[in-house]
C-alpha positions as CSV (number, residue, x, y, z in Angstrom):
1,X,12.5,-49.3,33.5
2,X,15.5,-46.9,35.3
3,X,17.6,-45.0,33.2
4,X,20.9,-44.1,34.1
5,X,22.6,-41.0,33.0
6,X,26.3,-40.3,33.6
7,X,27.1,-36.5,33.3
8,X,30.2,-35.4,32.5
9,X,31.9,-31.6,32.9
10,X,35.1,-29.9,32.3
11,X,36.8,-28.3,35.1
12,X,38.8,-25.1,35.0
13,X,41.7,-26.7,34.5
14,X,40.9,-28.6,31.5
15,X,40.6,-31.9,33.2
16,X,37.6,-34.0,32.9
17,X,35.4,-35.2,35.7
18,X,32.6,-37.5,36.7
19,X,29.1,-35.7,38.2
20,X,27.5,-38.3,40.0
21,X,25.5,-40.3,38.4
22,X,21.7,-40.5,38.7
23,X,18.8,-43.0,37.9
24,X,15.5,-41.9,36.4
25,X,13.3,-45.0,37.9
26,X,9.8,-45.2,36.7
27,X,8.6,-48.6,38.0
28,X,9.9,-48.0,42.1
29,X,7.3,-45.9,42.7
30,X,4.6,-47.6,41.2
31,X,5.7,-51.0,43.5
32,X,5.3,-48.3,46.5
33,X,2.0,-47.4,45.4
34,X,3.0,-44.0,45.7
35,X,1.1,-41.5,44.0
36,X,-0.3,-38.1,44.1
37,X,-3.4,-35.9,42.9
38,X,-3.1,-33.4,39.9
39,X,-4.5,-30.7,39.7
40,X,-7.0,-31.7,37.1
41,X,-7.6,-34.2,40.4
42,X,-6.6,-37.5,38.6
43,X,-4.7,-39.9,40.3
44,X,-0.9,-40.1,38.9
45,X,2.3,-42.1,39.4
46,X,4.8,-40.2,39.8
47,X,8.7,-40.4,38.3
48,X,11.5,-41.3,41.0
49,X,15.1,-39.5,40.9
50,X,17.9,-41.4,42.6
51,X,21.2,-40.0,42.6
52,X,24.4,-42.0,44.2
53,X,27.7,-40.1,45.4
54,X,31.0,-41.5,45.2
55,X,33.8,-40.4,47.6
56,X,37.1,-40.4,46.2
């Protein structure tokens, strides 16, 4: 499942603008097999942040 969030902001000037957008994925880094320990020392997936910039 990624969920994709799209932020928006008002600049100084009163005009609105875009922040990039960014995915939450949670099934990428369970296809990696990444994981990591916690501190209870069970093994855990862990949650995936992509963000993508756009150059105007």
């Amino acid at each position: 499942m990624v969920l994709k969030l799209n932020l928006f902001y008002e600049m100084l000037l009163a005009e609105i603008g875009n922040v990039e957008p960014f995915q939450v994925d949670l099934n990428l880094p369970g296809r990696l097999d990444a994981s990591y320990v916690d501190k209870d020392g069970t093994k855990k997936v862990p949650v995936m942040l992509q963000e993508h910039y756009l150059v105007l």
